[in-house]
Steps between C-alpha positions, in 0.01 A plus 500: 500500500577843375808322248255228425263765341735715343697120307183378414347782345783590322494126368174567401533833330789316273332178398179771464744699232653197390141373377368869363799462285389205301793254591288258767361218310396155557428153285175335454454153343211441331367136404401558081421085428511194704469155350571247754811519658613693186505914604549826306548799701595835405711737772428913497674774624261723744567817599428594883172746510550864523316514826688306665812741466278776600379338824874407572594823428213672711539287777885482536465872486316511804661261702799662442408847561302320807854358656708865438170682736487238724660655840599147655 
């Protein structure tokens, strides 16, 4: 258990980093017309929010810390 804490919060704490950053992003396809069977959509880039990365960052943090204390 103590390992399992210690990986996954350090997982965390990266992908946490990895978002702060600015590099995590993600498509979204909008629909613009639609005329029958006939479509026209336009794909953006997204970026990931900021508070996302925080809460990875926070919580990764304390899972980790959490599985070095642990005494198991």
């Amino acid at each position: 258990m103590r390992a399992g804490l210690i990986i996954v919060g350090i997982i965390l704490l990266a992908a946490g980093i990895w978002i702060v950053a600015g590099h995590a992003s993600y498509q979204d396809t909008d629909t613009l017309l639609q005329v029958g069977s006939a479509k026209i959509t336009a794909t953006h880039d997204k970026g990931v929010p900021q508070w996302i990365g925080i809460a990875g960052i926070v919580i990764g943090g304390l899972l980790a810390v959490g599985g070095f204390i642990s005494k198991r």
